[in-house]
N, C-alpha and C positions, 0 to 999 in steps of 0.2 A: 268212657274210655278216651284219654287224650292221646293225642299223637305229636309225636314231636317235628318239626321240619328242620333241616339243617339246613345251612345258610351256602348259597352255592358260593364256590371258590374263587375270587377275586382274578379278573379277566389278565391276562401276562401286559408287561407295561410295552408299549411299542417302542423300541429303540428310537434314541433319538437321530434323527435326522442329520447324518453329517453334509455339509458345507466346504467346496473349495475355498480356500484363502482367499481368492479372485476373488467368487462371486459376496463374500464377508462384505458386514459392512466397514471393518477396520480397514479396508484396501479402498476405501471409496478414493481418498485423497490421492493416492497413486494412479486409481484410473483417470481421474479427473485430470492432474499432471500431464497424461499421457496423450489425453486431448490433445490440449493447448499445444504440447509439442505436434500433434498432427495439423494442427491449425496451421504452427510456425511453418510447417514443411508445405502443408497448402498456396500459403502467403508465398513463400520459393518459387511455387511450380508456376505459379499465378505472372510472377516475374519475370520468370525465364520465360514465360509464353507471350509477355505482352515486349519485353527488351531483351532480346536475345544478343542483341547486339554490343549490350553493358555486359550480360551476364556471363558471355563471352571471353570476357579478360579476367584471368583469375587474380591479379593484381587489385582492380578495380571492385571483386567481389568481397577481399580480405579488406581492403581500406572501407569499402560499404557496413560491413559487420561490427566496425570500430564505430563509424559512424551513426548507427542505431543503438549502439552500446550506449554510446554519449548521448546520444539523443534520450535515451530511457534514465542514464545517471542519476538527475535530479530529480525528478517525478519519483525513481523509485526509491529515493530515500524516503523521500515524504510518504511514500505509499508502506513500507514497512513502519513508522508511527502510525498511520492509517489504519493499519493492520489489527495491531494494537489496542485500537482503540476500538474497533467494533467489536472482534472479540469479545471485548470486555463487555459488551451489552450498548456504546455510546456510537456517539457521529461527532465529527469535528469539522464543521463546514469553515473554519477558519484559518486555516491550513496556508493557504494561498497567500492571504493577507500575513498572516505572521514571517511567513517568507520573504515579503516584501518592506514589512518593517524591521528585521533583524539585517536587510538587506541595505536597508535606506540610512539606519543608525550606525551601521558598521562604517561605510564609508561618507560620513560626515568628514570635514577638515580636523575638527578635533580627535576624532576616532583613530582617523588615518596618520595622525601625528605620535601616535604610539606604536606603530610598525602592523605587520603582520597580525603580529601574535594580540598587538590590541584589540584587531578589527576581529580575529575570529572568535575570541571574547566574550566581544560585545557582542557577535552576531549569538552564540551559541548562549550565551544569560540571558538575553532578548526572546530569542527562543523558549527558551526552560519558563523564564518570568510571565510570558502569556500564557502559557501553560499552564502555570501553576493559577493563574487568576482563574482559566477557563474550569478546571478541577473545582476550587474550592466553588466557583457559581453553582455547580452541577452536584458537587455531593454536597457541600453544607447549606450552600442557599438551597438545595432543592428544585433549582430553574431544571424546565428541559432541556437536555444537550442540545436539540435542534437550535430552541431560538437560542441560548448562551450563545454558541459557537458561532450561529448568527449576527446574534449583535454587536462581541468580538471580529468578525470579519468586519463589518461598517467601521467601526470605533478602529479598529488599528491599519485600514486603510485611509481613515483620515487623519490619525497622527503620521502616518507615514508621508501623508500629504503636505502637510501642517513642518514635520521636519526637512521635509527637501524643499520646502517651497514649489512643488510643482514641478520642480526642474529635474532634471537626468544629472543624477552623481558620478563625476569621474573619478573612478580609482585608480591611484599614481602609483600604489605597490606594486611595486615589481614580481615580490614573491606568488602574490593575491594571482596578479595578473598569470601568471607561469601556469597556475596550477590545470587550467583548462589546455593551453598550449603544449603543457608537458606530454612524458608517458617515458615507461621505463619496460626494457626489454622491445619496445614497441607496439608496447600497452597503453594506450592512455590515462592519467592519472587516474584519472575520473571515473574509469573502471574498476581502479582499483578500491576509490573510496566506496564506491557502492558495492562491489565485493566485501568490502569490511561492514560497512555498514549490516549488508545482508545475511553474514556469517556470525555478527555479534545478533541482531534477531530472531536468527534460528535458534541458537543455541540458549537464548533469555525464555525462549515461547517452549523447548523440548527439554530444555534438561537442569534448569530452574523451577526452586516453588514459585519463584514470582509468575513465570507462566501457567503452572498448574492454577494456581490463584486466577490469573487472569481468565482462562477456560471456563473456572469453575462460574465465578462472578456474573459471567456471561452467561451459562447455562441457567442458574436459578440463583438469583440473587438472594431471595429468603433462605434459603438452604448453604449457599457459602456464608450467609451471615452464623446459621445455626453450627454453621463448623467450626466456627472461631476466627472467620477472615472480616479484619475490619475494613469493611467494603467501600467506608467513605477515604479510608487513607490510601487505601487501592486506587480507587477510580482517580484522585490528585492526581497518583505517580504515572496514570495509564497517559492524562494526558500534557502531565512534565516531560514525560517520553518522548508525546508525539511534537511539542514545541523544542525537544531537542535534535527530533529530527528536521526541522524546518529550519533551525538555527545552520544546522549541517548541509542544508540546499542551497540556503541563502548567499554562503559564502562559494559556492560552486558554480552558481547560476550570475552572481557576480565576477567570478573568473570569465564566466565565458562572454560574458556581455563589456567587462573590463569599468561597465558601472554600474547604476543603480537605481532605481524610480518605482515611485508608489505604484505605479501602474503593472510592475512586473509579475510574474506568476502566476499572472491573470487565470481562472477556472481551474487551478490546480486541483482544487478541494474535488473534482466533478473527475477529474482522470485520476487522480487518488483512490476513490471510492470505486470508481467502475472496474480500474485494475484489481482492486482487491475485490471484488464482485465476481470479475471473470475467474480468480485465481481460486474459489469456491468460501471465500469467506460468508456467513450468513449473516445477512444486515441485521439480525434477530439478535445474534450472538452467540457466542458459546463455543464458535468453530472454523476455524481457517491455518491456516498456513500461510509460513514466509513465500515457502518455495515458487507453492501458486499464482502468491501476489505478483513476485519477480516475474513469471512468466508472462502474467496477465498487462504489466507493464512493458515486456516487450513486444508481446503482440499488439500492442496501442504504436507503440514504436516504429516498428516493424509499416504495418499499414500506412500510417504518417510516410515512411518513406518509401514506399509503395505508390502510394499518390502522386509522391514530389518528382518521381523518376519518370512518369507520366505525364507527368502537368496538369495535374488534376485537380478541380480548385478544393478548397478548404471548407466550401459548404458541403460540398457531396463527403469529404471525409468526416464532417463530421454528424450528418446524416447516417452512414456507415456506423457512426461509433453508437450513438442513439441506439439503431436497433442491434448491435452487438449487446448494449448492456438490459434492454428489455428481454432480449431471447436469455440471457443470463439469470435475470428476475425470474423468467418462467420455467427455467429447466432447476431452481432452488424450490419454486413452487409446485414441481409436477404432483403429481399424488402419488406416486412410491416413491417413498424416500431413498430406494436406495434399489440398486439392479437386481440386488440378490430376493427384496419381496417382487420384484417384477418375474425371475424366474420361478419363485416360489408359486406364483399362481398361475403360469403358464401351466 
């Protein structure tokens, strides 16, 4: 005599686990933002405590705000190509140097003798054109970003060398010249072109395929290949990009200096990278933001003139930045990726 067993009734599924938006990981970028702005207000408090006596004249605190604005200007153009380019899975240590020869070429005597409009030009093809060499090294020769970008830094520091002869370039345009001097409404230019700069980067990285592309690129290169993104004509343009933002420094950082020399924009590539570091981009790839980067550029800013209102020399600040961008490294590195598995296992 057999008996039969039925099968007992499949256990009920446990609801899934709802999640505040907060603690999500889609909000990370927002908390991370929110940071840096508690930093910025740190850096404030840290001021008013150590110069009360600047911080005192509200006149002196508006003209100071201008002041860091511009101080951050050029860096953070180069830091939105910067941006750019990690994302995308790369490094561009060449940064600096291309700023300096877009910088050196632009006001040459022959350059300068086409106005304005020649010199920015030149500065901005100058720009695009290392760019595009440092791309085609990196996706079609197959070099690594590092040493290309590397070797580019040497080589267009010494054509920059080799073009000015050594010497400090004066620029005689008047217009070139303005552009640092100016400001409109009471804005300085220079804010405004990194506002534009910043506002055409946001909007290339959120609400263009060419940013979903670049996201993607960066996340797993074999997998955007499998999608259909051709990943070598991509990385070209990630870093035509970023040589067009250096074209766009060059000529800003030449206003404010009124000239030119191989030697300018010396370690840019190092406060480029850090800012967008701080800003939570992932040296890996795959993931960052404009907004961050800008921020992470004015808190480099910000501290610079922190120091300077001090008298405080430039090795301790840049001692300071050192371990700002290592405590950076290791809060990308913690082991929960994200607050929400850190709540999760609380």
């Amino acid at each position: 005599m057999t008996t039969t067993q039925t099968a007992a009734p499949p256990a009920p599924e446990k609801p899934a686990e709802k999640r505040s938006w907060w603690r999500d990981d889609a909000s990370e970028p927002l908390r991370r933002n929110l940071a840096l702005v508690g930093v910025l207000i740190l850096l404030v408090i840290i001021g008013i405590a150590t110069r009360p006596d600047l911080y005192g004249d509200s006149t002196w605190v508006r003209n100071n705000i201008f002041t860091i604005l511009e101080l951050a200007s050029v860096i953070g153009v180069v830091t939105v190509g910067m941006t750019f380019v990690i994302i995308g899975g790369g490094i561009d240590l060449s940064v600096g140097a291309i700023v300096a020869l877009a910088g050196v070429w632009s006001t040459t005597v022959a350059t300068q003798s086409y106005g304005a409009g020649g010199m920015i030009f030149c500065a901005v093809a100058v720009g695009i054109g290392v760019g595009v060499v440092n791309g085609i090294l990196i996706a079609y020769g197959r070099l690594v970003a590092f040493i290309a970008t590397l070797a580019m830094l040497v080589a267009a520091r010494g054509l920059a060398a080799q073009i000015s002869g050594k010497q400090t370039q004066v620029s005689t345009n008047t217009f070139i010249n303005d552009i640092a001097a100016g400001d409109l409404l009471g804005i300085p230019l220079l804010v405004y072109i990194l506002a534009a700069v910043v506002a055409a980067g946001w909007v290339l990285l959120n609400r263009t395929t060419f940013g979903r592309r670049t996201v993607a690129v960066g996340g797993n290169v074999e997998a955007a290949r499998l999608a259909g993104i051709n990943v070598k004509r991509h990385t070209l343009l990630l870093y035509a990009l970023s040589g067009l933002c250096c074209g766009i420094a060059a000529i800003m950082l030449t206003s404010q200096a009124n000239s030119a020399q191989a030697a300018m924009a010396n370690l840019y590539e190092l406060d480029a990278i850090a800012a967008a570091i701080i800003g939570g981009t992932l040296l890996s790839g795959g993931r960052g933001t404009i907004i961050g980067s800008l921020l992470g550029v004015i808190v480099f800013a910000t501290i610079t003139n922190l120091f300077a209102i001090n008298n405080l020399s430039t090795e301790v600040q840049n001692m300071v930045k050192g371990g700002i961008i290592v405590a950076a490294v290791l809060v990308q590195q913690f082991r929960y990726k994200s607050l929400s598995q850190l709540f999760n296992r609380t």
